[in-house]
C-alpha positions as CSV (number, residue, x, y, z in Angstrom):
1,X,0.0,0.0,0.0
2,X,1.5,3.2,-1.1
3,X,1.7,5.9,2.2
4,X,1.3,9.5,2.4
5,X,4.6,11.3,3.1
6,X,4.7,13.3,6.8
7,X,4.7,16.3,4.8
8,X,1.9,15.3,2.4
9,X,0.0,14.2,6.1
10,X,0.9,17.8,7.4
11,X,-0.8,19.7,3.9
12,X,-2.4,17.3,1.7
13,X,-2.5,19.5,-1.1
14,X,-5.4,20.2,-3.3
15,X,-4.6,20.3,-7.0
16,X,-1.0,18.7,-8.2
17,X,1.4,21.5,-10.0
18,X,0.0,23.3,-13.2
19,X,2.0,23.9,-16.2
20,X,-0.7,26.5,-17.0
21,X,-3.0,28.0,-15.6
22,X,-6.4,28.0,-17.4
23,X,-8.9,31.0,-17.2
24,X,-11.9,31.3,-19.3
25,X,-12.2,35.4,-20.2
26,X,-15.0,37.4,-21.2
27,X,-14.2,39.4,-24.7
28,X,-17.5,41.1,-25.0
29,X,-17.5,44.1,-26.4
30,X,-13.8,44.3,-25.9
31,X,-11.1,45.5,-28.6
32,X,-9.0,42.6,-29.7
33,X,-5.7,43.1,-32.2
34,X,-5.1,40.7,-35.1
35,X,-1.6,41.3,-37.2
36,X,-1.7,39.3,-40.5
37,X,-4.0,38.2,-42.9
38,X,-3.4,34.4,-43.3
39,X,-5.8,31.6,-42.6
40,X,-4.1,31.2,-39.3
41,X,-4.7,34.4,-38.1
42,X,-8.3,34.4,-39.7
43,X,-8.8,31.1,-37.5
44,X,-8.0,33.1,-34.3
45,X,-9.7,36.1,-35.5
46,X,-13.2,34.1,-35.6
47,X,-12.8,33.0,-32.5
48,X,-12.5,35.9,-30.9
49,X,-15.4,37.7,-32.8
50,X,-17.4,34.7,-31.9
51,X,-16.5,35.6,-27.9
52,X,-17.9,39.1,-28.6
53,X,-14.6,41.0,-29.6
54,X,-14.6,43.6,-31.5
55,X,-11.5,42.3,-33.8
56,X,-9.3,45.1,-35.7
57,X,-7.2,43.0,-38.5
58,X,-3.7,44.7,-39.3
59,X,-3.0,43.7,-42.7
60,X,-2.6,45.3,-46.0
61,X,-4.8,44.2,-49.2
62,X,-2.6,42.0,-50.6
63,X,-1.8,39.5,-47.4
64,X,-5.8,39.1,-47.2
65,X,-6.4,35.2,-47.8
66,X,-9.4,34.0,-48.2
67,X,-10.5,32.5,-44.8
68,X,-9.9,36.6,-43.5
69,X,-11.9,37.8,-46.9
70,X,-15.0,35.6,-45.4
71,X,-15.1,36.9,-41.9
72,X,-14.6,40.6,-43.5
73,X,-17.8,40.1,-45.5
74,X,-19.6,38.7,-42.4
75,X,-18.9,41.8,-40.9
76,X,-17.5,39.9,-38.4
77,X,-13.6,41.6,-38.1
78,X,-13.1,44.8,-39.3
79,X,-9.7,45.3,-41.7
80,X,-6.9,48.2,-41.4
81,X,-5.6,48.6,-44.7
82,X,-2.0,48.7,-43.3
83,X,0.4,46.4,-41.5
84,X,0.7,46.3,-37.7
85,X,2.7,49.2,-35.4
86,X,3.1,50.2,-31.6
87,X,0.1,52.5,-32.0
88,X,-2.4,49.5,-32.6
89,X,-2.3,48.5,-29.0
90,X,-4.7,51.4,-27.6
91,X,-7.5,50.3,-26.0
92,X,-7.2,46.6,-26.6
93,X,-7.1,43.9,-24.2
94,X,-5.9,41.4,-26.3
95,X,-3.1,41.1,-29.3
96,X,-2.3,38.1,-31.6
97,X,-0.2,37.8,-34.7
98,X,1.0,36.0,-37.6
99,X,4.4,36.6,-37.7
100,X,7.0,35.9,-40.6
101,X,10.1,35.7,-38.4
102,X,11.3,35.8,-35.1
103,X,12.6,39.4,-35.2
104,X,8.9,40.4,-36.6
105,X,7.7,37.8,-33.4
106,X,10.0,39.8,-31.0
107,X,9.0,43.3,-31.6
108,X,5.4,42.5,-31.7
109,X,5.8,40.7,-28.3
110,X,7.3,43.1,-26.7
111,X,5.4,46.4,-28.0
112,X,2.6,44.3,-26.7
113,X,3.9,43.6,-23.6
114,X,5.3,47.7,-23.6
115,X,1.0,48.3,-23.9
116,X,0.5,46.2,-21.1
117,X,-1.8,44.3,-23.6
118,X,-1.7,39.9,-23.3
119,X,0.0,38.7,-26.5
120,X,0.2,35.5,-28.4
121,X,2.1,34.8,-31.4
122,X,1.1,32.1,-33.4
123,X,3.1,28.7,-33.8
124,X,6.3,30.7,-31.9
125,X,5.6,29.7,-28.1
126,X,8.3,31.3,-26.9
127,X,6.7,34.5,-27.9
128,X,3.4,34.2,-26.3
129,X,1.9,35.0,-22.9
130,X,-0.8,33.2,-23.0
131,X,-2.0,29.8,-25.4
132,X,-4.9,28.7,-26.6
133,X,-6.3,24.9,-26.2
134,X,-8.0,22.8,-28.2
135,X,-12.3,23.6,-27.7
136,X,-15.0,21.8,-26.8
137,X,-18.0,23.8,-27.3
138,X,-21.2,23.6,-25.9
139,X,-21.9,27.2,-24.8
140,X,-22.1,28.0,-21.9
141,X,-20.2,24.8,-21.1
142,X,-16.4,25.1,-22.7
143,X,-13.7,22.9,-22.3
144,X,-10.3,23.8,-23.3
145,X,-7.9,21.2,-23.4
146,X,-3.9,22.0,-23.7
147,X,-0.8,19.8,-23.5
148,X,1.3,23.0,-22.7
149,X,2.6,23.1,-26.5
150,X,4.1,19.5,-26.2
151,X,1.3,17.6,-28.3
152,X,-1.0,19.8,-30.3
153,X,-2.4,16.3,-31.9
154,X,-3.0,14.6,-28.4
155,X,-5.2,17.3,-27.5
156,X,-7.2,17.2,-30.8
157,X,-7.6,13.4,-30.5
158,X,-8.9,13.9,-26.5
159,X,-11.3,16.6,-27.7
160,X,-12.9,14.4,-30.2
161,X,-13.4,11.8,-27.5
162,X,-14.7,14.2,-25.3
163,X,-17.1,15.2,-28.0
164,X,-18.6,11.8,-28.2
165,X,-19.1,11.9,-24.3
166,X,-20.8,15.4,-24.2
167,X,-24.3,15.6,-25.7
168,X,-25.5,17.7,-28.0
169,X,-28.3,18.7,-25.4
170,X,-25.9,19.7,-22.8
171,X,-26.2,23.6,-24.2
172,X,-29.5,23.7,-23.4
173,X,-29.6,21.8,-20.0
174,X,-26.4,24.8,-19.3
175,X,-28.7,27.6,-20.7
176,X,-31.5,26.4,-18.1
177,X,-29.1,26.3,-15.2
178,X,-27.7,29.8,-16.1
179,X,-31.6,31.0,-15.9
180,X,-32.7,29.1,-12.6
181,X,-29.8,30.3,-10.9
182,X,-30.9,33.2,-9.3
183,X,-33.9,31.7,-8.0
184,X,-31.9,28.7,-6.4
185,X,-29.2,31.1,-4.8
186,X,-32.5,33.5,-3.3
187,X,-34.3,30.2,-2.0
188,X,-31.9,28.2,-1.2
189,X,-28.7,28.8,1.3
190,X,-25.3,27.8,0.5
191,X,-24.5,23.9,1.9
192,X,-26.5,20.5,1.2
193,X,-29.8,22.0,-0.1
194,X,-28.7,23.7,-2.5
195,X,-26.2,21.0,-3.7
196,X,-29.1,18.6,-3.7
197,X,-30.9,20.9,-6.0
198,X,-27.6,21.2,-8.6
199,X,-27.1,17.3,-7.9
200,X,-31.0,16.4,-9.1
201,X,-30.3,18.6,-12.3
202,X,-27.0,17.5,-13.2
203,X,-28.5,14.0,-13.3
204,X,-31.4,14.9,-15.2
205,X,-29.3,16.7,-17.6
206,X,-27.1,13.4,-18.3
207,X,-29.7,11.1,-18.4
208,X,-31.9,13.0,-21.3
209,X,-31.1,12.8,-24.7
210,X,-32.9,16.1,-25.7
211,X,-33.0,20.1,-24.6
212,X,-35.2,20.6,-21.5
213,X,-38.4,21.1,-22.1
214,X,-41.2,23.4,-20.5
215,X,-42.1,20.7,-18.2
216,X,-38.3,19.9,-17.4
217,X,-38.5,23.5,-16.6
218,X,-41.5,23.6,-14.3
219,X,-40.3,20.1,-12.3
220,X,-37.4,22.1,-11.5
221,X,-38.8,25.0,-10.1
222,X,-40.9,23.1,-8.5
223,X,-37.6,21.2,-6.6
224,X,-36.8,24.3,-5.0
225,X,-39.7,24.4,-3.6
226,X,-39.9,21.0,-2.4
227,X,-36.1,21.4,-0.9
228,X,-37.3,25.0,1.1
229,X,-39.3,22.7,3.3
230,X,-36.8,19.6,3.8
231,X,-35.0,20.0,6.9
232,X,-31.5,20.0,6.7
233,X,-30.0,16.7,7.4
234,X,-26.1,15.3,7.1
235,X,-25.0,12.3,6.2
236,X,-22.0,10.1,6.3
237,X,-20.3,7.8,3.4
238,X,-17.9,5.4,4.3
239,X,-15.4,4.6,1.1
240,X,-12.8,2.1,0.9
241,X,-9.6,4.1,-0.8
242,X,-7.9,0.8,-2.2
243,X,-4.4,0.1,-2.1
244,X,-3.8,3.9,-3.2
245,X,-4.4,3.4,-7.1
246,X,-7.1,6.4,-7.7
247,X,-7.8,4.1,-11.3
248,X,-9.1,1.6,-9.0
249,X,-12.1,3.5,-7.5
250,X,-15.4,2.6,-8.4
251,X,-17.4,5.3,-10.2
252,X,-19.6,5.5,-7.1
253,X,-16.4,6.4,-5.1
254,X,-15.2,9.3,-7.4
255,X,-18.7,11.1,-7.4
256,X,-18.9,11.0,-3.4
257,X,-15.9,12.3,-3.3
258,X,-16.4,15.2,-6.0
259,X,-20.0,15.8,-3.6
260,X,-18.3,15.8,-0.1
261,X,-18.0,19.0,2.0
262,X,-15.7,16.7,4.8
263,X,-13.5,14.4,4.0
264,X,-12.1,12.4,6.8
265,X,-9.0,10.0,5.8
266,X,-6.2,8.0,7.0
267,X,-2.7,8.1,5.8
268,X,-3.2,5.0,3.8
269,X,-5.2,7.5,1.7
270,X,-3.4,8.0,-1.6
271,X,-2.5,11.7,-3.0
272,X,-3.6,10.5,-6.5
273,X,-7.3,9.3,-4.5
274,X,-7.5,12.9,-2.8
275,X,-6.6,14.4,-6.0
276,X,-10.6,13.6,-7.6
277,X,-11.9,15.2,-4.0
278,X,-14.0,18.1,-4.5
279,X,-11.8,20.8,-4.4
280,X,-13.8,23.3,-1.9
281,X,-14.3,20.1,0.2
282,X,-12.6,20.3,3.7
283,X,-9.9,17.4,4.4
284,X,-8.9,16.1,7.8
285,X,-6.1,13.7,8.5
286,X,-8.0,11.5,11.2
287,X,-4.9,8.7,11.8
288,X,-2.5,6.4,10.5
289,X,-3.9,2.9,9.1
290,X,-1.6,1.0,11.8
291,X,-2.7,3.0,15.0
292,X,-4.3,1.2,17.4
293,X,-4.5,3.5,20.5
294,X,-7.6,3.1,22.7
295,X,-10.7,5.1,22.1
296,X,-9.3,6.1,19.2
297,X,-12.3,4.7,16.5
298,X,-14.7,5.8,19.6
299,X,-13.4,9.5,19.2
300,X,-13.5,9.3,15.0
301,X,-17.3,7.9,15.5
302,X,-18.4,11.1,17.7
303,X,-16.2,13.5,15.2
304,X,-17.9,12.1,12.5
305,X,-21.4,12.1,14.5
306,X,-20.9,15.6,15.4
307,X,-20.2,16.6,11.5
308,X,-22.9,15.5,10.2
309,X,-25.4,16.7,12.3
310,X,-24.5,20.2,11.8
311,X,-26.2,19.2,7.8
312,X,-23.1,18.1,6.0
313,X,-21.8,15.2,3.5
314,X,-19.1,13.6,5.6
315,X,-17.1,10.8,3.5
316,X,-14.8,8.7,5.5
317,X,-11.8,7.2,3.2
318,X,-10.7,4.0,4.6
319,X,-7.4,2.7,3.1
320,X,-8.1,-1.2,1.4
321,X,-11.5,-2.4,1.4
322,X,-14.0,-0.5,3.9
323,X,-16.6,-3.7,4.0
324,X,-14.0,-5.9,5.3
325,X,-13.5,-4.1,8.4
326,X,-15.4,-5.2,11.5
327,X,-14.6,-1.6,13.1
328,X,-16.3,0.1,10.2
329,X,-19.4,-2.5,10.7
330,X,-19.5,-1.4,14.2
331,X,-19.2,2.1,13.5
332,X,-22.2,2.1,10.8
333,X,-24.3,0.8,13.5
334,X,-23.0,3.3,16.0
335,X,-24.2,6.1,13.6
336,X,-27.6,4.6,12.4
337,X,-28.1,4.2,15.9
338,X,-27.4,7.9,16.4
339,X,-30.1,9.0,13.3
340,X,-28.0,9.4,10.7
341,X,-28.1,8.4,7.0
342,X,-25.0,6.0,6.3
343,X,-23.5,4.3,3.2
344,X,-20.4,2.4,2.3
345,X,-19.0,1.9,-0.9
346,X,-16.3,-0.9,-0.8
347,X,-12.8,-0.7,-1.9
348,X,-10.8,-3.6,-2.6
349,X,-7.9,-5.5,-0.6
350,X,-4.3,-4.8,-1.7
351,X,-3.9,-8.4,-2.8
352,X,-6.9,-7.5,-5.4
353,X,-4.8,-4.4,-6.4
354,X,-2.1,-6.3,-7.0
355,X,-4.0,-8.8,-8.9
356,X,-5.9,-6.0,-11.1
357,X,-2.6,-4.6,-12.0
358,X,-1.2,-8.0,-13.0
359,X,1.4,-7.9,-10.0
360,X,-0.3,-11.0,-8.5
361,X,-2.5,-14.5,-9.1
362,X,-6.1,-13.8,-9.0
363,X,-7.6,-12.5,-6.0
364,X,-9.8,-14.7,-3.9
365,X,-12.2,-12.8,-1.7
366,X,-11.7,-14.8,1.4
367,X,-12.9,-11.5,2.9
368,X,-16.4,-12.0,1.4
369,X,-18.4,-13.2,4.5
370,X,-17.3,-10.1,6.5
371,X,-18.0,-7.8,3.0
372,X,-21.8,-9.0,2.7
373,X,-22.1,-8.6,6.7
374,X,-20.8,-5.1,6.8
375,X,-22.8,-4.1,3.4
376,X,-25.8,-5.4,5.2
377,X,-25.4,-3.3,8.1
378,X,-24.9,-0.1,5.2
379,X,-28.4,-1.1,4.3
């Protein structure tokens, strides 16, 4: 089983290091600086207009191609007659070009950067501020997917796959959220309401096909209204962590942990396995897997008890397979006991990890007995 390091136990980090960092920004109604007239720049140049920039094209006549001809008589970019200079910065927020040369990419870069205006430079990354992924549209809802320059192909081929997961519908279902939300943030506080609310759409969203319709709509509304007079209630989910191997987690697993606001864990618990953890969640280091110091599981059952009454989605990560432990049987009858809603989601054993990774022979569950008695108990 792969351990935490003291210093990992001390700050389990949040989000592993960033090559980038990716922002989303709003060009609407903005000024945004385009110098050359190729079907590269025209590429860029549409995308911009189509964020609501207005796009000013340095070019002259001549170095007009085609793809920059069509988006001039969509009246979508508007076409200086003359080639780019220091003066073209005013008043835009954004500047990128289609240089010949890395002198031209230089002095273009840096008058940018002179402006105070971001700057990219096409195909020349080591002229550019800023980059620009590869787009998954679905308006509102945009992915951008980069491989920080290293495979422009790689991120092509993961944004057609991405497509294929991503209904067509999903604009609408985005559109409908983006209308409700005012009236969910003015009914409904901040904490496990109004997550249940975003949780019920998000699956309705997934598991339809088609745009929501009027009566999508109205069931909706009509969930907020239903959740206003629910009292607030926690709840507590058990999930075995594995052998450390975040692959390994059952889809169940992943989504309780992208819905927690606590998350309790040992330090059998994996970095890769904290890693898919909601990232406003807060995470507690509760114990080391070997510790066996009296009143220790009786003083995790009344921390957990005590969480979870004050309305929140407390997930307990056990290292290995949760079901298999006796203490975690006793301690999901412990919190029934006390009122509150429990699940458990197994894990499996380290022996079954090995196996699944082709480290060991085939895993045989001697653990089952224990497994159906503590999943019984869940239940």
């Amino acid at each position: 089983m792969r351990k935490r390091s003291s210093q990992q136990n001390e700050d389990p980090g949040r989000i592993e290091p960033l090559a980038k960092l990716p922002v989303f920004w709003n060009l609407t109604d903005k000024r945004a600086v385009i110098a050359g007239g190729s079907d590269a720049a025209a590429w860029k140049a549409e995308l911009l207009a189509a964020c609501g920039a207005h796009v000013d094209v340095y070019a002259e006549a001549e170095g007009i191609g085609a793809a920059m001809q069509d988006l001039v008589e969509g009246k979508k970019v508007v076409v200086q007659n003359q080639p780019w200079h220091t003066g073209v910065f005013h008043g835009a927020v954004m500047a990128i070009a289609d240089c010949e040369s890395d002198d031209e990419a230089r002095a273009f870069s840096c008058a940018a950067r002179a402006a105070g205006v971001a700057f990219n430079i096409i195909d020349r990354p080591a002229y550019c501020q800023f980059q620009f992924g590869s787009i998954v549209n679905r308006s509102p809802v945009i992915l951008s997917i980069s491989t920080d320059g290293a495979a422009p192909i790689l991120a092509q081929a993961i944004r057609r796959r991405v497509e294929t997961l991503l209904p067509p519908s999903l604009k609408g279902w985005a559109a409908t959220a983006q209308a409700l939300r005012t009236t969910v943030n003015s009914q409904l506080e901040p904490g496990p309401k109004r997550r249940a609310f975003w949780e019920r759409f998000v699956d309705r969203c997934f598991s339809s096909t088609k745009p929501p319709s009027e009566l999508d709509r109205q069931e909706l509304v009509s969930d907020v209204e239903r959740l206003c007079s629910l009292p607030i209630t926690g709840s507590v989910i058990i999930v075995g962590a594995g052998p450390g191997d975040a692959e390994l987690l059952t889809l169940k697993a992943v989504r309780c942990l992208q819905s927690a606001d606590l998350i309790l864990f040992d330090d059998g618990v994996s970095s890769d396995v904290l890693e898919l953890a909601r990232r406003e969640a807060k995470r507690m280091l509760v114990g080391a897997v070997e510790e066996d110091e009296p009143g220790r599981d009786m003083n995790l059952r009344q921390l957990v008890t005590g969480l979870a009454r004050t309305g929140k989605r407390v997930v307990l990560l056990k290292a290995g397979d949760a079901a298999a432990s006796e203490a975690v049987a006793s301690m999901i009858t412990e919190l029934q006991m006390a009122g509150l809603q429990v699940d458990l989601i197994p894990g499996i054993s380290e022996s079954a990890g090995l196996s699944a990774r082709g480290h060991a022979p085939a895993y045989v569950e001697a653990t089952a007995p224990r497994a159906r008695n503590a999943r019984a108990q869940a239940r």
